[in-house]
PDB file of N, CA, C, O and CB in Angstrom:
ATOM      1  N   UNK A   1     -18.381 -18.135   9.305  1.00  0.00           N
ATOM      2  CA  UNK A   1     -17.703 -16.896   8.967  1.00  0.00           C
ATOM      3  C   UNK A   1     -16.198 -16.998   9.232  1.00  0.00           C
ATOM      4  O   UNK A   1     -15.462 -16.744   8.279  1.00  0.00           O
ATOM      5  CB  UNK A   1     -18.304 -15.735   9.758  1.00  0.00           C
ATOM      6  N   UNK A   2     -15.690 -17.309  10.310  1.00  0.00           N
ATOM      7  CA  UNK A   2     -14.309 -17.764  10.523  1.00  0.00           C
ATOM      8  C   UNK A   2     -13.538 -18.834   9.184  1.00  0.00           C
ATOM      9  O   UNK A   2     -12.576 -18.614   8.448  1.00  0.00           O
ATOM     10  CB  UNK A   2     -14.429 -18.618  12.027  1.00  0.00           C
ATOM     11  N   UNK A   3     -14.212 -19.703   9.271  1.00  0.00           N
ATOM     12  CA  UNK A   3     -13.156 -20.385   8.096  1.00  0.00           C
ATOM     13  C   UNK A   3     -13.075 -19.541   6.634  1.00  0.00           C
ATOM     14  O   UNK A   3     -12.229 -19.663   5.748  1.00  0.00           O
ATOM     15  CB  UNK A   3     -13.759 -22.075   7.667  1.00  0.00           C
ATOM     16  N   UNK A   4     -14.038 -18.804   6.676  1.00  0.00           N
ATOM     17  CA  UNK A   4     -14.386 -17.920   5.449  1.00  0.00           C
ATOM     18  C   UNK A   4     -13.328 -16.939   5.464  1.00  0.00           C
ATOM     19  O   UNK A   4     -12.897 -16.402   4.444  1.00  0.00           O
ATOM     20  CB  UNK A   4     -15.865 -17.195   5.489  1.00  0.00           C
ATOM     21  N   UNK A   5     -12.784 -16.639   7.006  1.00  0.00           N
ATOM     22  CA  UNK A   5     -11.992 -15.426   6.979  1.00  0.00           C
ATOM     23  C   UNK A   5     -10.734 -16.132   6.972  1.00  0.00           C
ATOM     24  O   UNK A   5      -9.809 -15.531   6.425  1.00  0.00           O
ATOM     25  CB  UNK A   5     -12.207 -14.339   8.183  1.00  0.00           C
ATOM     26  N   UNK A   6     -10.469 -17.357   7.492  1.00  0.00           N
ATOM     27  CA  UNK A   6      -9.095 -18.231   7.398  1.00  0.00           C
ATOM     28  C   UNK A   6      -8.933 -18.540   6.051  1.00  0.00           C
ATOM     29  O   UNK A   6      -7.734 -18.694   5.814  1.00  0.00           O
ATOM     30  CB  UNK A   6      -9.072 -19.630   8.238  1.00  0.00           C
ATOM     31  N   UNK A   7      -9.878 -18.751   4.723  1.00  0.00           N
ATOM     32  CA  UNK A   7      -9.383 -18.944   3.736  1.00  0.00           C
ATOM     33  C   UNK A   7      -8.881 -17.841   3.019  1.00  0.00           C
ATOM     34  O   UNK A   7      -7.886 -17.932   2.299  1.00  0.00           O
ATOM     35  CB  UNK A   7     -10.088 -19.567   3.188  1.00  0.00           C
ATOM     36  N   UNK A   8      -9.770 -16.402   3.245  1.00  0.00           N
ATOM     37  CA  UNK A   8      -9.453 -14.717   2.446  1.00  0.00           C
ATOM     38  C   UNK A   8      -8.064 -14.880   3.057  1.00  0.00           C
ATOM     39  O   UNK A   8      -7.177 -15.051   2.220  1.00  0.00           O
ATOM     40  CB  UNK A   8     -10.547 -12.912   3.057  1.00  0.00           C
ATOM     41  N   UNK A   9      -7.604 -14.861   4.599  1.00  0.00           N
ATOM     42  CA  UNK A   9      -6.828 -15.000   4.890  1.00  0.00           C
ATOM     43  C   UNK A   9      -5.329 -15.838   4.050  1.00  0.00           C
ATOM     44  O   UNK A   9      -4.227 -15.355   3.794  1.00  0.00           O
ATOM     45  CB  UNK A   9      -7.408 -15.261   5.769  1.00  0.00           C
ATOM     46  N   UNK A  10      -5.673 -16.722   3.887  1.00  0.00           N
ATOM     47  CA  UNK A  10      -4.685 -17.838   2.969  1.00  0.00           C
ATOM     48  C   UNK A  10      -4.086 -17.221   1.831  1.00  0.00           C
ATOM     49  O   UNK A  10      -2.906 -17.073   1.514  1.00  0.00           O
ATOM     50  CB  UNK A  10      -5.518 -19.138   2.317  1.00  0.00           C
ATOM     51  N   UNK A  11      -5.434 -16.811   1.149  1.00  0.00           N
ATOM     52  CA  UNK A  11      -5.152 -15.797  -0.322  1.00  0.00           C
ATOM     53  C   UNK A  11      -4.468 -14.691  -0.414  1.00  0.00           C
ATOM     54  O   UNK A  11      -3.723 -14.370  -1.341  1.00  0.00           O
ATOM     55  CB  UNK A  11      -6.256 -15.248  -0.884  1.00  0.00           C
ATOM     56  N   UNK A  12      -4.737 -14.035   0.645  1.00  0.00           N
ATOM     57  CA  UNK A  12      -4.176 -13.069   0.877  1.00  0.00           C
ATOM     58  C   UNK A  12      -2.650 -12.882   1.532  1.00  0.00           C
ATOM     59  O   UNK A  12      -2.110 -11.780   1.624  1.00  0.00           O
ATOM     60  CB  UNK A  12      -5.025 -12.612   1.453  1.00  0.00           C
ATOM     61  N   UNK A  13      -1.881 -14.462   2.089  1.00  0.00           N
ATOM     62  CA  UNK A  13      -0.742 -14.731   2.207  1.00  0.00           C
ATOM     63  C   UNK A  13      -0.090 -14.914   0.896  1.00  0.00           C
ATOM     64  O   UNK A  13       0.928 -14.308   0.561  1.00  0.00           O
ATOM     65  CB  UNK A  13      -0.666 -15.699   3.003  1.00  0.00           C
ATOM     66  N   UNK A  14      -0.719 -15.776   0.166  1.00  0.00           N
ATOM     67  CA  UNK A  14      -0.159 -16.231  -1.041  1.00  0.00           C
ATOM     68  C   UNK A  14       0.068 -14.818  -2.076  1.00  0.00           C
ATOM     69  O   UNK A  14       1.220 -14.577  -2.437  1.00  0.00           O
ATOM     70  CB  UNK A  14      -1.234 -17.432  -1.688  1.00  0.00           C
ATOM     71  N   UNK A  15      -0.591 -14.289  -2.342  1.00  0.00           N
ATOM     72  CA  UNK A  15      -1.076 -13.035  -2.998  1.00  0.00           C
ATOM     73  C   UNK A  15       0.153 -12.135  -2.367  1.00  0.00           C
ATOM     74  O   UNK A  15       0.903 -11.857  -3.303  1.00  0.00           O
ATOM     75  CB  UNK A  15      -2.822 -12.518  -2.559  1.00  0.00           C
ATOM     76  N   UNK A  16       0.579 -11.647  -1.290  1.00  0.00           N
ATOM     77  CA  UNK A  16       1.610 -10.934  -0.699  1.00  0.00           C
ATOM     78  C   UNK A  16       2.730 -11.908  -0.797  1.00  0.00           C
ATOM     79  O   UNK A  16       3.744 -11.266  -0.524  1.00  0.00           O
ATOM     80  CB  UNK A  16       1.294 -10.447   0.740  1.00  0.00           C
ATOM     81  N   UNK A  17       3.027 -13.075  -1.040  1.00  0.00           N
ATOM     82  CA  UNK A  17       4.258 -13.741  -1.379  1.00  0.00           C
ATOM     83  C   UNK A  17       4.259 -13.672  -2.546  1.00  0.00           C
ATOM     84  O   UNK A  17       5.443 -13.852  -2.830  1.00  0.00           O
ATOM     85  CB  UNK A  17       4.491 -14.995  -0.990  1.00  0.00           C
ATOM     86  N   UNK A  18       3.800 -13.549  -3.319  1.00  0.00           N
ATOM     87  CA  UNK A  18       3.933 -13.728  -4.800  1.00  0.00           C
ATOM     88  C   UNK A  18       4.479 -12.061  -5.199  1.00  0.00           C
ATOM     89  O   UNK A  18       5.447 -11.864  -5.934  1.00  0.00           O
ATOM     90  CB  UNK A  18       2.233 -14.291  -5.611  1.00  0.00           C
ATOM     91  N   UNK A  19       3.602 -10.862  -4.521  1.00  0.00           N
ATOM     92  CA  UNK A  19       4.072  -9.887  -4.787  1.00  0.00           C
ATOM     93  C   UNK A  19       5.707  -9.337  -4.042  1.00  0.00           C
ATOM     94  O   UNK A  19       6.608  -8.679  -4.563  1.00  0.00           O
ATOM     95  CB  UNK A  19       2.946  -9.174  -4.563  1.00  0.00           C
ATOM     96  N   UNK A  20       5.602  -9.891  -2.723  1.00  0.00           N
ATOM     97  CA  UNK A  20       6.539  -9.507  -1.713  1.00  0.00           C
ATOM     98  C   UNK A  20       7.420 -10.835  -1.669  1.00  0.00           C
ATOM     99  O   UNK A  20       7.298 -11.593  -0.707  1.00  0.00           O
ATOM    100  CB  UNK A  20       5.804  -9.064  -0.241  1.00  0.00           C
ATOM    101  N   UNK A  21       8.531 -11.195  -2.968  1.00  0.00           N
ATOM    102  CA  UNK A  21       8.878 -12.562  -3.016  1.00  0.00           C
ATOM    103  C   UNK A  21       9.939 -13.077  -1.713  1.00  0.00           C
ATOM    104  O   UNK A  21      10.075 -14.286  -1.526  1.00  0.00           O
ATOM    105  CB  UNK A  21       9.554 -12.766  -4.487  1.00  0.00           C
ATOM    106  N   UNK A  22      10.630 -12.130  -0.884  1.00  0.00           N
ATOM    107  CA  UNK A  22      11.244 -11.844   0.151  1.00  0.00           C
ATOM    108  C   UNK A  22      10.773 -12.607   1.525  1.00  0.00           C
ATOM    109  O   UNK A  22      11.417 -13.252   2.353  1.00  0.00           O
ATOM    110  CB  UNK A  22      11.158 -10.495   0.191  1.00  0.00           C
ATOM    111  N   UNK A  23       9.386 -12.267   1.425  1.00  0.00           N
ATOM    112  CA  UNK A  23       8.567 -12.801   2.222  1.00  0.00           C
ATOM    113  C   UNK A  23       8.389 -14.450   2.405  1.00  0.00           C
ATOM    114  O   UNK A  23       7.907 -15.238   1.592  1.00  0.00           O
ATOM    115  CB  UNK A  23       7.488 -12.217   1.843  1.00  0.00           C
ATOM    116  N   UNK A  24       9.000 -14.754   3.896  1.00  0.00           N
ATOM    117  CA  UNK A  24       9.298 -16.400   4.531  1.00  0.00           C
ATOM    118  C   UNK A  24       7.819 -16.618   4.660  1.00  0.00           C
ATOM    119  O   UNK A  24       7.018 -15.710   4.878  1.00  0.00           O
ATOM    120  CB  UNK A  24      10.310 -16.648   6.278  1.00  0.00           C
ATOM    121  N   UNK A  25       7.488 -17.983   4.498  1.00  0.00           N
ATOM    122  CA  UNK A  25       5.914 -18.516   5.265  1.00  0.00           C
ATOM    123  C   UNK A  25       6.006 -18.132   6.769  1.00  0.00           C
ATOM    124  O   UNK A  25       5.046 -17.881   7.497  1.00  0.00           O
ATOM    125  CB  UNK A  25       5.607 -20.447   5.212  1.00  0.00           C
ATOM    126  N   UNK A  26       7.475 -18.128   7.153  1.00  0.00           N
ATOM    127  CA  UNK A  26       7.248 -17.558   9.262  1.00  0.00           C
ATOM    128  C   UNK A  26       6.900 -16.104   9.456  1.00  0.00           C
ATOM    129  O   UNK A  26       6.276 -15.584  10.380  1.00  0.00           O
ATOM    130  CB  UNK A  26       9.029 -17.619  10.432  1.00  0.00           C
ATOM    131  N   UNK A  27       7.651 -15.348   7.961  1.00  0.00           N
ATOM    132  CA  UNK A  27       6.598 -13.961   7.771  1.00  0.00           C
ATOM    133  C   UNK A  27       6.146 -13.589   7.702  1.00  0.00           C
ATOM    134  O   UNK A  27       6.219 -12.365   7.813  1.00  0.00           O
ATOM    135  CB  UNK A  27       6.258 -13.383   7.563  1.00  0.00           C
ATOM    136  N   UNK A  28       4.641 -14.577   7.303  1.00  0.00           N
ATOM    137  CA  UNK A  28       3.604 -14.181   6.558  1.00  0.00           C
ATOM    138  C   UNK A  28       2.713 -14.837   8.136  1.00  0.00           C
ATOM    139  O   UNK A  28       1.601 -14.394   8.425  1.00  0.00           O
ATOM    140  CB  UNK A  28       3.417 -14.942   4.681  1.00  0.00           C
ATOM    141  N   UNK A  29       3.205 -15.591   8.751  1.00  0.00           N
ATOM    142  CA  UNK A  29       2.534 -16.188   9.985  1.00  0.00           C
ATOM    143  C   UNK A  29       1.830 -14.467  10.795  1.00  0.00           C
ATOM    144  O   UNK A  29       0.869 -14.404  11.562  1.00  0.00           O
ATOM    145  CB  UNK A  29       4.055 -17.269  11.166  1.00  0.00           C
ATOM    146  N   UNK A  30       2.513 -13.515  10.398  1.00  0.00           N
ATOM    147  CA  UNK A  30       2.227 -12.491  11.209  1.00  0.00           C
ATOM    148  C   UNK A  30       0.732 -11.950  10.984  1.00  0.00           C
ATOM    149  O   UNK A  30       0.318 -11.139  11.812  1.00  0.00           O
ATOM    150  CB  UNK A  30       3.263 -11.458  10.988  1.00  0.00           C
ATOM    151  N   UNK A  31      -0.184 -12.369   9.838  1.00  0.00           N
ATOM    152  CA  UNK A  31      -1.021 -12.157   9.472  1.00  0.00           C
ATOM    153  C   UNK A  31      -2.376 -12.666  10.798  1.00  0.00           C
ATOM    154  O   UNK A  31      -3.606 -12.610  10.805  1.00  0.00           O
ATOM    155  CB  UNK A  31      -0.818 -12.697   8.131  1.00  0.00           C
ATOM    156  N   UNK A  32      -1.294 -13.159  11.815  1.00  0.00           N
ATOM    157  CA  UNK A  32      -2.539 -13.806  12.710  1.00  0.00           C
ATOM    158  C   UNK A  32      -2.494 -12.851  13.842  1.00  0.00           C
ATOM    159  O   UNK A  32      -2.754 -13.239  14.981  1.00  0.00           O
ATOM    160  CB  UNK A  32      -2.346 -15.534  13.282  1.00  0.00           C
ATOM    161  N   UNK A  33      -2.086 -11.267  13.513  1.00  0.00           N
ATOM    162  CA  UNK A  33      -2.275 -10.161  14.646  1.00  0.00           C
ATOM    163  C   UNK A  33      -2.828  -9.063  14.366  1.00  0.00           C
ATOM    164  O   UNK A  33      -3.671  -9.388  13.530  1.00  0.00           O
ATOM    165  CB  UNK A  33      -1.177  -9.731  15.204  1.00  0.00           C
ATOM    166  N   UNK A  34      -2.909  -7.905  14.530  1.00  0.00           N
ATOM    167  CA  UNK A  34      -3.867  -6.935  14.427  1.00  0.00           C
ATOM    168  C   UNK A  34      -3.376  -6.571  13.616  1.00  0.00           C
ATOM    169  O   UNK A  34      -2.324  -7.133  13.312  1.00  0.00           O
ATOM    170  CB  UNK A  34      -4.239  -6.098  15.288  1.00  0.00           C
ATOM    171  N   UNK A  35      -3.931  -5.233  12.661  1.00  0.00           N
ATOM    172  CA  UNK A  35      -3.701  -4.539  11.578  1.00  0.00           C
ATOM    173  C   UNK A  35      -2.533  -4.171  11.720  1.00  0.00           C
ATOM    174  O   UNK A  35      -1.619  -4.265  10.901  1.00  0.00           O
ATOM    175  CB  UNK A  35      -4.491  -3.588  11.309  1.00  0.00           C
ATOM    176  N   UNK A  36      -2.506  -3.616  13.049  1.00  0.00           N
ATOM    177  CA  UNK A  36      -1.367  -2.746  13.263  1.00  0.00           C
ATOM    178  C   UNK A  36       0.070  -3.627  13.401  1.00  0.00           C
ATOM    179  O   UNK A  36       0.877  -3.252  12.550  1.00  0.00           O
ATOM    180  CB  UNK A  36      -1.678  -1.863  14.625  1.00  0.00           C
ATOM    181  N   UNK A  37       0.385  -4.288  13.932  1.00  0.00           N
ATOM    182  CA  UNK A  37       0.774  -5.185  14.210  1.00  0.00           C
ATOM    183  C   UNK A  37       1.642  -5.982  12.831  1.00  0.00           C
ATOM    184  O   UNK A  37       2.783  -6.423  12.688  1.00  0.00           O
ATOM    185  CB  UNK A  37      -0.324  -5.718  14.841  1.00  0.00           C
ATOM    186  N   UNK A  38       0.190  -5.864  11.791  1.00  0.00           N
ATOM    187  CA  UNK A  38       0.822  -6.829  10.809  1.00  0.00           C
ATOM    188  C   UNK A  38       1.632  -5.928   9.939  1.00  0.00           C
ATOM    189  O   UNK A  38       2.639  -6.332   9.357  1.00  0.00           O
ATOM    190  CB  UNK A  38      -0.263  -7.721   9.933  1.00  0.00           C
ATOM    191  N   UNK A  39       1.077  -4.397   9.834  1.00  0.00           N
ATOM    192  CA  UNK A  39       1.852  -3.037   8.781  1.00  0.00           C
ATOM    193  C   UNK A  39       3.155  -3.113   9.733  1.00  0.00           C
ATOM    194  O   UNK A  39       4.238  -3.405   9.226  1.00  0.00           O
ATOM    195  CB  UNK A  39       0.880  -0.994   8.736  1.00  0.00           C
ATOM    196  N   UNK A  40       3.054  -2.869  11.005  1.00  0.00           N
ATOM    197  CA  UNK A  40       4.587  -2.848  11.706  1.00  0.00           C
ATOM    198  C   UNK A  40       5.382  -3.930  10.607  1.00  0.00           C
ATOM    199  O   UNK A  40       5.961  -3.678   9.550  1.00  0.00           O
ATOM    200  CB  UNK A  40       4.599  -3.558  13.673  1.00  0.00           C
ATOM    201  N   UNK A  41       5.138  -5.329  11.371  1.00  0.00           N
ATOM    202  CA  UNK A  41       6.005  -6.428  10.480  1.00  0.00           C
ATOM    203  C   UNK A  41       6.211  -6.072   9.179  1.00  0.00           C
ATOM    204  O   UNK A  41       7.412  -5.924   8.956  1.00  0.00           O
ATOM    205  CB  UNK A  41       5.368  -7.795  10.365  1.00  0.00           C
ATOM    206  N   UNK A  42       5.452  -5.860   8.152  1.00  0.00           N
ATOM    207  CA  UNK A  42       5.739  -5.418   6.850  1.00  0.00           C
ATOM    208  C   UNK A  42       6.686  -4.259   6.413  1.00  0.00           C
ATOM    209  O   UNK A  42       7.495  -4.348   5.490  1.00  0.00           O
ATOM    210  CB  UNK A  42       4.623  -5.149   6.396  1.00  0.00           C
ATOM    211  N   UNK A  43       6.544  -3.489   6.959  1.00  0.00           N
ATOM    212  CA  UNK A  43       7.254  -2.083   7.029  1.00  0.00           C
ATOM    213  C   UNK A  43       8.768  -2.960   7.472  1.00  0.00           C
ATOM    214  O   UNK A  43       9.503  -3.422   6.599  1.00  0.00           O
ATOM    215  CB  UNK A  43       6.440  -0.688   8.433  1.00  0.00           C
ATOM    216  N   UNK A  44       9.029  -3.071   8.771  1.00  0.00           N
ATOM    217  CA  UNK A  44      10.331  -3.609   9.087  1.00  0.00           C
ATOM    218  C   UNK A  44      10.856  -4.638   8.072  1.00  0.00           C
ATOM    219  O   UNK A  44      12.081  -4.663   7.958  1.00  0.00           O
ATOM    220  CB  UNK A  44      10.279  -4.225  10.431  1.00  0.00           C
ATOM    221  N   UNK A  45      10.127  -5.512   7.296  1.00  0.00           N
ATOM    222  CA  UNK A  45      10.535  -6.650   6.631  1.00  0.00           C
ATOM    223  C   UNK A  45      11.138  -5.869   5.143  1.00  0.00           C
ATOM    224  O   UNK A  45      12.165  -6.042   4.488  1.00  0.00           O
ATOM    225  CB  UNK A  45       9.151  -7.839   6.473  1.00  0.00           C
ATOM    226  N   UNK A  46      10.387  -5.280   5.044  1.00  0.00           N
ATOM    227  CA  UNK A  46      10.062  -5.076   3.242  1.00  0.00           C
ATOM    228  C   UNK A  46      11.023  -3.160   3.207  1.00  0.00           C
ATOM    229  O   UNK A  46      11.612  -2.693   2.232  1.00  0.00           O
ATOM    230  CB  UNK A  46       7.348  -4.981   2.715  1.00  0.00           C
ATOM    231  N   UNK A  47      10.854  -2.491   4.573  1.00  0.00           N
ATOM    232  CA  UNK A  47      11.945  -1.517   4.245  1.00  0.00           C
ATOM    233  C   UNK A  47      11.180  -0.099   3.721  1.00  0.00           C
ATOM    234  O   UNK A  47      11.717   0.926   3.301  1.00  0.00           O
ATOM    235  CB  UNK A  47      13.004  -2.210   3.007  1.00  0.00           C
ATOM    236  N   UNK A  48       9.841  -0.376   3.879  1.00  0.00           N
ATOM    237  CA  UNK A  48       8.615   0.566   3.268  1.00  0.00           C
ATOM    238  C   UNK A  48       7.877   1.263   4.282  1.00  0.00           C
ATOM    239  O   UNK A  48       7.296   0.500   5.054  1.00  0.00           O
ATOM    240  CB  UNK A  48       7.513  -0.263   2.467  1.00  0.00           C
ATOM    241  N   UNK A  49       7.749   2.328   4.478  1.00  0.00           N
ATOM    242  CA  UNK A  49       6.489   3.234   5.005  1.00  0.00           C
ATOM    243  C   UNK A  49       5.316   3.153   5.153  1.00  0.00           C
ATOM    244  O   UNK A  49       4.633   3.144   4.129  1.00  0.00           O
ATOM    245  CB  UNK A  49       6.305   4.044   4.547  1.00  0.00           C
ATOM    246  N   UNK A  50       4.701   3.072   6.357  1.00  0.00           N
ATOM    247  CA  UNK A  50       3.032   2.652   6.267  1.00  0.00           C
ATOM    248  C   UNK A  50       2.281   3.500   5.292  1.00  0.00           C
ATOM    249  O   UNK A  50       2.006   2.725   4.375  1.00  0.00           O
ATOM    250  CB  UNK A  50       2.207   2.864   7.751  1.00  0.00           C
ATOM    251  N   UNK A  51       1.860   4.542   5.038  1.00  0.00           N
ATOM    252  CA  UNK A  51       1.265   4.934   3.905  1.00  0.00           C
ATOM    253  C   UNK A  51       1.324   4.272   2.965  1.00  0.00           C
ATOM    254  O   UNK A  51       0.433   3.664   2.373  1.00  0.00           O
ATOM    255  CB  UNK A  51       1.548   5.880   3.554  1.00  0.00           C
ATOM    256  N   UNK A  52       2.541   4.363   2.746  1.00  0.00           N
ATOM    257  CA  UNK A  52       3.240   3.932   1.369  1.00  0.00           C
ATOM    258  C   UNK A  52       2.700   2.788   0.965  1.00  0.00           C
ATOM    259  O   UNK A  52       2.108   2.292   0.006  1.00  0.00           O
ATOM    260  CB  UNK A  52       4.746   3.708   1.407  1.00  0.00           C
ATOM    261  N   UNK A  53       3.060   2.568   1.903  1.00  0.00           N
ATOM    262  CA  UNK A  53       2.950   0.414   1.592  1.00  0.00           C
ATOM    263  C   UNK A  53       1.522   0.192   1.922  1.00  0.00           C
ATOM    264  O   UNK A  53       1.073  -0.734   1.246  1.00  0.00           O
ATOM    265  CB  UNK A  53       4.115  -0.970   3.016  1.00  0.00           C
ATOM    266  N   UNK A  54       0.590   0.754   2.781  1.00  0.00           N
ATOM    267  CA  UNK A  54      -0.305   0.750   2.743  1.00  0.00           C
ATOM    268  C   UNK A  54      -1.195   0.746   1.264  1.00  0.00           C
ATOM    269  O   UNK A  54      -2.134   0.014   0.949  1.00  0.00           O
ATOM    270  CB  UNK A  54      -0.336   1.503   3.521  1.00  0.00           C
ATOM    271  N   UNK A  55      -0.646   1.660   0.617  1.00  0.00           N
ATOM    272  CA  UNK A  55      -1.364   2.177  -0.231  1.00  0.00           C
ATOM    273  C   UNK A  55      -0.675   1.329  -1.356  1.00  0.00           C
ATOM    274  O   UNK A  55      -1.517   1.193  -2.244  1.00  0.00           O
ATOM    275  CB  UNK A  55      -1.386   3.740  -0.252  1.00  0.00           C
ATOM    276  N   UNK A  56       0.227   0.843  -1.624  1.00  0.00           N
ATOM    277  CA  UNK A  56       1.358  -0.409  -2.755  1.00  0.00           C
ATOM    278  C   UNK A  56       0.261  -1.180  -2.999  1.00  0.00           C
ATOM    279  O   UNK A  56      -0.421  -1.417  -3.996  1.00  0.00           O
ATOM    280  CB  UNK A  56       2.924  -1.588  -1.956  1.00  0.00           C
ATOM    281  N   UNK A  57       0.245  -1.606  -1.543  1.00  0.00           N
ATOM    282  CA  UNK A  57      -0.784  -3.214  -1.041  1.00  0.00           C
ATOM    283  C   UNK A  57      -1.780  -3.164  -1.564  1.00  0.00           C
ATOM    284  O   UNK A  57      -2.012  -3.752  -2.620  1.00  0.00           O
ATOM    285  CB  UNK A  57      -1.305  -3.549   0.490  1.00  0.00           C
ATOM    286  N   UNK A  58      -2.886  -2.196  -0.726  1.00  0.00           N
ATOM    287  CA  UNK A  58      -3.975  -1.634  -1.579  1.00  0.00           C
ATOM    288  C   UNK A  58      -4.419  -1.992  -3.210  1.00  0.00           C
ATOM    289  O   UNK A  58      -5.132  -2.838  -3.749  1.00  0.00           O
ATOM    290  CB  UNK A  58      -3.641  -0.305  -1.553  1.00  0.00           C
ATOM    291  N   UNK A  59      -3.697  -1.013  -3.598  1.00  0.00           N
ATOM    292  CA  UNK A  59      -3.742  -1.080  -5.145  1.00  0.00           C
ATOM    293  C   UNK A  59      -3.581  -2.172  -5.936  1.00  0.00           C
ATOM    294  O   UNK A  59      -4.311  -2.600  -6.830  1.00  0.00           O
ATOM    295  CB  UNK A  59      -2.903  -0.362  -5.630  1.00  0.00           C
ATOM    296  N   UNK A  60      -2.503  -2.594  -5.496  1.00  0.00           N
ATOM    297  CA  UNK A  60      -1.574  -4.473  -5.852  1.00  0.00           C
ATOM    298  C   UNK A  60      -3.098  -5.313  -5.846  1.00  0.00           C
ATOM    299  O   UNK A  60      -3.586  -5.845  -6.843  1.00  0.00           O
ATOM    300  CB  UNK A  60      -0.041  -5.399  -3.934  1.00  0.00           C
ATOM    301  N   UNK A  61      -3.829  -5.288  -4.218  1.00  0.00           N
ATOM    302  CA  UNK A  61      -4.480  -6.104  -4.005  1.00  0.00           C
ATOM    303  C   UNK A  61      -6.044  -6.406  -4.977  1.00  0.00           C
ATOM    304  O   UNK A  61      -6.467  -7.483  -5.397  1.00  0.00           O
ATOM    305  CB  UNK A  61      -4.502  -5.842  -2.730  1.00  0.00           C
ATOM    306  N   UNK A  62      -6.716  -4.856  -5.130  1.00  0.00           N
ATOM    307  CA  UNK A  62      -7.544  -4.358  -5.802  1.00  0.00           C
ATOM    308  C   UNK A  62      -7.458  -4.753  -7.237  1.00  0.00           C
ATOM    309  O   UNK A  62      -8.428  -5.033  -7.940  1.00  0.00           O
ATOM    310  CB  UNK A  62      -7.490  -3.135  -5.572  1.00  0.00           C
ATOM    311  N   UNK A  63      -6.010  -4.749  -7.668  1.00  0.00           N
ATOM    312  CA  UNK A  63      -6.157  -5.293  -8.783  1.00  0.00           C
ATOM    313  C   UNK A  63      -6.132  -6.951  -9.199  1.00  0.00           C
ATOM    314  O   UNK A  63      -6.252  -7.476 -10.306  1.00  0.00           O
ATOM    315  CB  UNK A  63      -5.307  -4.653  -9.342  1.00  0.00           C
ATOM    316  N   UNK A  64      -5.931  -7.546  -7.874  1.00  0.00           N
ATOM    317  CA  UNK A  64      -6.260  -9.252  -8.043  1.00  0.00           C
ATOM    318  C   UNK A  64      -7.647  -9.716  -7.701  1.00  0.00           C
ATOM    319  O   UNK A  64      -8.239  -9.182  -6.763  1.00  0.00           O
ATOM    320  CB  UNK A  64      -5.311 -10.173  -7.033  1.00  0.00           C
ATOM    321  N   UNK A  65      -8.067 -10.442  -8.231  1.00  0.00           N
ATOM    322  CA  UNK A  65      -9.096 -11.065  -7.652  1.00  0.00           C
ATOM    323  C   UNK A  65      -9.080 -11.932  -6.406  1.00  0.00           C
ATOM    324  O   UNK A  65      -8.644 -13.055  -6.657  1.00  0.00           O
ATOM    325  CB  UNK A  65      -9.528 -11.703  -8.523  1.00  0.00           C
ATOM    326  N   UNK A  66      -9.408 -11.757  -5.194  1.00  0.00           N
ATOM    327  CA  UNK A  66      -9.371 -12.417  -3.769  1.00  0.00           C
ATOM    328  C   UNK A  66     -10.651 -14.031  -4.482  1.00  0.00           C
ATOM    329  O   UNK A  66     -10.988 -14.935  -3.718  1.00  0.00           O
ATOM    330  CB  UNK A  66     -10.272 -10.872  -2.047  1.00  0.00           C
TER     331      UNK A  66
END
């Protein structure tokens, strides 16, 4: 189950760099902390509102295939 979640994981870096082109690979390293943790970093990076961006992501994501 872990490597399963290290690869969704991967995709889901790549997938937010591609959308969030701003976004450094040392930025995306943040993906290895809690939810909360990782919306903080995003919000500060990207200049966006947790809802907000919550809900960007969301949608963005829903519409890719993981």
């Amino acid at each position: 189950m872990e490597l399963q979640l290290e690869a969704t994981k991967n995709i889901i870096k790549g997938k937010l760099k591609e959308k969030f082109g701003e976004l450094t690979n040392d930025d995306l390293k943040m993906l290895e902390g809690t939810n909360e943790q990782i919306i903080g970093k995003l919000e500060k990076k990207l200049g966006k509102e947790g809802d907000d961006l919550l809900n960007e992501i969301n949608d963005w994501l829903q519409s890719k295939t993981l």
